[in-house]
C-alpha positions in Angstrom: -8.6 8.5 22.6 -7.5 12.3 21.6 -6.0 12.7 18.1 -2.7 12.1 19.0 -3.1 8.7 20.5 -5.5 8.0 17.2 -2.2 9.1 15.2 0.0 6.7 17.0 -0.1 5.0 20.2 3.9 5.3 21.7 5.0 1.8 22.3 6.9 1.1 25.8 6.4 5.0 27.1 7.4 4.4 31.0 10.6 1.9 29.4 11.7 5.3 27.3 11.5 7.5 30.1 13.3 5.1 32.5 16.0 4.7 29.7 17.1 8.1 29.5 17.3 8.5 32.9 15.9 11.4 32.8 17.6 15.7 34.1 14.9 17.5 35.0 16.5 20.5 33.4 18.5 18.5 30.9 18.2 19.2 27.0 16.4 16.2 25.1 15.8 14.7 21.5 13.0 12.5 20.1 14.7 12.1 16.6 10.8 10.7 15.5 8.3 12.9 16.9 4.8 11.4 14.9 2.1 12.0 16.7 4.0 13.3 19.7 3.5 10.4 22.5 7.3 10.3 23.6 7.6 13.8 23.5 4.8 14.9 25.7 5.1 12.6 28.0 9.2 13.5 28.2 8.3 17.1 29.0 6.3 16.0 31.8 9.8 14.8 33.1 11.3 18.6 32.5 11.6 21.6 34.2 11.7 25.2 33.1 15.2 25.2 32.5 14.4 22.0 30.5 14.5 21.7 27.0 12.9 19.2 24.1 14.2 19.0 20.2 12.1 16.6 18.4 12.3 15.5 14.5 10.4 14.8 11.9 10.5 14.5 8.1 6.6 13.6 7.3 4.1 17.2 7.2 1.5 15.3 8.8 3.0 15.1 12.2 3.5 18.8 12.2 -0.4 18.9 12.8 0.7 17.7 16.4 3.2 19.9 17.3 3.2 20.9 21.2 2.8 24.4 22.2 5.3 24.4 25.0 8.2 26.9 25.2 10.5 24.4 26.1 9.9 22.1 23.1 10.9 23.1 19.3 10.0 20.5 15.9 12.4 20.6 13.6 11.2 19.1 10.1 13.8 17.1 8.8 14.9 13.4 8.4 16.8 12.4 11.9 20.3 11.9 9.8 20.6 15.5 10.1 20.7 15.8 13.8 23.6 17.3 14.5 23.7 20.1 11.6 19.7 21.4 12.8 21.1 20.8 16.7 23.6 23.5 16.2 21.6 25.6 14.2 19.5 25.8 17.2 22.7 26.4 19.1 23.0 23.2 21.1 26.3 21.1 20.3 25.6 18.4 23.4 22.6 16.8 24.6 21.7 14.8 27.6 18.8 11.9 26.1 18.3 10.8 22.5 15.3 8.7 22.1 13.9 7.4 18.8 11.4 5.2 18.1 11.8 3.8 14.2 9.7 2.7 11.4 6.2 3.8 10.2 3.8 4.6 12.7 0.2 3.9 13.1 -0.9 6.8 11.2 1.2 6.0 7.9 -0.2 2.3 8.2 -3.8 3.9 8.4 -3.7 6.5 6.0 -4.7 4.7 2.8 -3.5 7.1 0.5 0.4 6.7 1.8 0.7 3.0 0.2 2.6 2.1 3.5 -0.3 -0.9 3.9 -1.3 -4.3 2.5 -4.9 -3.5 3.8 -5.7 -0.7 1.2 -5.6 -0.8 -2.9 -3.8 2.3 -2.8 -1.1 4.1 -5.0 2.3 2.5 -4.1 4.0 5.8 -2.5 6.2 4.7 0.7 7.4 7.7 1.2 7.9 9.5 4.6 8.9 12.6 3.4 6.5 13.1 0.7 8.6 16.3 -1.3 10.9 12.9 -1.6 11.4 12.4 -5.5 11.6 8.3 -5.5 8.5 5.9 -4.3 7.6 2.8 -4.5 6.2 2.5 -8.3 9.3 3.9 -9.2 11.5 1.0 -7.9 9.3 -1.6 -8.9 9.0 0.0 -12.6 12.4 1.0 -13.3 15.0 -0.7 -10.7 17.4 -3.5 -12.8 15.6 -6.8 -12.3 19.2 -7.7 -10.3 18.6 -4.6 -8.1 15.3 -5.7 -7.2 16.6 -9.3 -6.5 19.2 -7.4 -3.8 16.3 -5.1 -1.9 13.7 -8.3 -1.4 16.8 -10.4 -0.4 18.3 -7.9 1.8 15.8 -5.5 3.1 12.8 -8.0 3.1 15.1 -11.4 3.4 12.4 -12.6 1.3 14.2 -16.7 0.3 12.9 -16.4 -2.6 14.0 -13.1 -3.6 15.6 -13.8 -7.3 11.9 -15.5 -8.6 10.2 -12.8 -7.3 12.6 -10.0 -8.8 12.1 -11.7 -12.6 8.2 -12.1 -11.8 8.4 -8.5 -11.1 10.7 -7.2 -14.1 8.8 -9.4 -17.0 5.2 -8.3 -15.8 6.1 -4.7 -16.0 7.0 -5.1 -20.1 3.2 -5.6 -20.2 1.9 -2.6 -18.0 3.7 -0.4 -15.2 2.9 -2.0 -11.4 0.9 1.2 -10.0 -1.4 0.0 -7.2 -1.4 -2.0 -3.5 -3.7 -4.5 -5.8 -1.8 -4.6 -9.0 1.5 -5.6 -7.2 -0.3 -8.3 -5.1 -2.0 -9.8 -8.1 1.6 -9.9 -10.0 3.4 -12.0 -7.2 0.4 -14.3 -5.7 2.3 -16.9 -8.1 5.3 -16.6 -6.0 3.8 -16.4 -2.8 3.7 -19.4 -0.4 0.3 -20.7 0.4 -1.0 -20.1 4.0 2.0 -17.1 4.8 0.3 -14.6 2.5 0.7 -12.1 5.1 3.8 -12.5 6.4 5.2 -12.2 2.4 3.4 -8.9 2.0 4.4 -7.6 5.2 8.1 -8.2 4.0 7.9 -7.5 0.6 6.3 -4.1 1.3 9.2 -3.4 4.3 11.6 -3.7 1.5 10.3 -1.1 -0.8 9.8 1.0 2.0 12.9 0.6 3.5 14.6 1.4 -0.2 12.0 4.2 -0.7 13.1 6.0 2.6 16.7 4.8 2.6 16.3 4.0 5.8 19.1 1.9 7.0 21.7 4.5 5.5 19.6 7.2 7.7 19.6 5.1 10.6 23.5 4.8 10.6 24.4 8.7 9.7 21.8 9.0 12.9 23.8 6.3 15.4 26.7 8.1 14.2 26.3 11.7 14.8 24.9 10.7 18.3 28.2 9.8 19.9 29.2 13.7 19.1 26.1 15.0 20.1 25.2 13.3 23.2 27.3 14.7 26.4 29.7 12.5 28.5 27.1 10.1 30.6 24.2 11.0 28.2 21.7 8.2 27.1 20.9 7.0 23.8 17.3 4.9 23.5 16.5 3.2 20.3 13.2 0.9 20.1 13.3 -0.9 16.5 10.5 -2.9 14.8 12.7 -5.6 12.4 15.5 -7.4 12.7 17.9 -5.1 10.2 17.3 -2.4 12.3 18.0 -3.6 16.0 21.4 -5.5 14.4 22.7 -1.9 13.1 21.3 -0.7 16.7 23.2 -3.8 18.3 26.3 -3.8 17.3 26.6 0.5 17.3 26.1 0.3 20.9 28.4 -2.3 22.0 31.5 -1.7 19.4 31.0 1.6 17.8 30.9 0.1 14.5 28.2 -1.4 12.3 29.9 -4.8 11.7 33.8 -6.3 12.7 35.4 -6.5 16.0 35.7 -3.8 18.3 38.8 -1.5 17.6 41.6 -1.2 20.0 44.3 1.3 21.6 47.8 0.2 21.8 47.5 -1.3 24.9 44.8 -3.2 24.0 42.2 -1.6 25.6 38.6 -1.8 24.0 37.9 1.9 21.9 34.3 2.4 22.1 31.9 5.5 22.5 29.3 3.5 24.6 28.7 1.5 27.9 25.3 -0.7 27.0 22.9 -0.5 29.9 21.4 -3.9 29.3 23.0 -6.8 27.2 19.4 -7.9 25.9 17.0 -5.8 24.2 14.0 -4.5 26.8 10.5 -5.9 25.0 7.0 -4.4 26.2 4.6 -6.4 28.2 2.1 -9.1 27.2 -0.7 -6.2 28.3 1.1 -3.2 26.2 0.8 -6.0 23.6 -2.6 -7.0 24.1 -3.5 -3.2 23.4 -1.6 -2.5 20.8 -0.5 -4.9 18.6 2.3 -2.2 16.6 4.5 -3.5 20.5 4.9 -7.1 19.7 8.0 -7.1 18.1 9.6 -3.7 19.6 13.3 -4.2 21.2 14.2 -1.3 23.0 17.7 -1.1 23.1 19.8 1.6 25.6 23.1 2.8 25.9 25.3 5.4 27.8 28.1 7.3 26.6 31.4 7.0 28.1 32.5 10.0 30.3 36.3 9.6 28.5 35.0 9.0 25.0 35.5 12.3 22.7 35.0 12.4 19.0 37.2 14.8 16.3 34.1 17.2 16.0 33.2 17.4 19.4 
């Protein structure tokens, strides 16, 4: 295993390639480089004339960045894809790929906080010149603004209880540690499903730490300017707030309602989904690496007469 795969092993990586349908001299993003599985194995697919953007807001996955003339890492959060794009002078693309949440690397890496496994500081952050972590909310969120990110983000059921557990034991001493949260909410958390609970609980903070979800929709956003006419878009997400945002973006343009129409009734939407249900890896991918159990890999083309304000 070479330090790349060690950093993260890319989930589905023949499923990507076949999604985004690939130009050999086409011009490419992977909006979440890491350790750089996607992308290497994307350039394979390219030519000379070929090109490869790839993003990244954590320093540590600059350590992996590929010395190719055809490839170029940009460090900075995906949601400003279309601003770095053009400051690269590329306005259209033909293939965005990204491959969200926290990869193996963050999980492993003690000192990050990302994992139940480790008593570690409670950080969260991907980009670590980020001001707000995870202590942070825990300490000095309103107890009712707790109560909304377990409910929403970790759809945690009992999401108020834990919230007040949370806000009275802080009054005592500030929540610091992996070990010093867990201790605080064992009271609240149901016998036999300890893991589960963390898992979501720490999804929560991370997803609040990272503002995530708000990323993730500035991202599907910009894409339908920045992709060309019959250019793919591949997004493989890990949790179920994730792939609905992906979902619905693909098959109505919009992140919730119905999908908007012309005068004559004709459906308004930027993309033409490729397959109605999500593509999942295989029982072997899974039985290798665990991180592919609950990937959905969802893909979508834009449509040739679809054109934005900006574009």
């Amino acid at each position: 295993m070479t330090m790349n795969d060690a950093y993260h092993v890319p989930v589905m990586l023949r499923e990507c390639m076949d999604a985004l349908a690939i130009k050999p001299e086409g011009i490419y993003v992977d909006v979440t480089f890491g350790g750089g599985g996607h992308s290497r194995e994307l350039l394979k697919h390219l030519k000379e004339k070929g090109r490869l953007f790839a993003f990244d807001q954590d320093p540590d996955a600059l350590r992996n960045v590929i010395d190719d003339e055809r490839f170029v890492l940009i460090h900075q959060n995906f949601r400003f894809l279309k601003n770095n794009l053009r400051l690269h002078g590329v306005k259209e693309v033909d293939g965005i790929l990204a491959d969200l949440g926290v990869s193996s690397h963050q999980f492993d890496d003690a000192a990050r906080g990302f994992s139940t496994r480790f008593d570690a500081e409670l950080d969260m952050r991907m980009d670590q010149t980020g001001e707000l972590d995870a202590k942070q909310v825990l300490n000095a969120y309103p107890e009712a603004e707790l109560h909304r990110i377990f409910g929403m983000y970790g759809e945690l059921q009992n999401a108020r209880t834990l919230a007040k557990v949370i806000a009275t034991a802080r009054i005592t001493q500030p929540i610091r540690t992996v070990g010093e949260l867990k201790t605080v909410v064992k009271v609240v958390v149901p016998r036999g499903k300890e893991h589960k609970y963390y898992a979501q609980l720490f999804q929560a903070l991370r997803i609040e730490v990272n503002k995530e979800l708000d990323a993730l929709q500035e991202f599907l956003q910009q894409s339908v300017s920045v992709l060309k006419p019959g250019g793919r878009l591949a997004v493989m997400s890990y949790h179920s707030l994730e792939d609905r945002l992906v979902k619905n973006f693909m098959a109505k343009g919009k992140f919730r309602g119905e999908v908007d129409k012309d005068f004559f009734g004709n459906e308004i939407k930027p993309f033409k989904v490729i397959s109605r249900k999500a593509f999942t890896a295989s029982e072997e991918e899974v039985s290798r690496n665990n991180r592919a159990r609950s990937a959905k890999l969802r893909v979508a083309e834009k449509v040739n007469e679809f054109r934005t304000l900006d574009s």
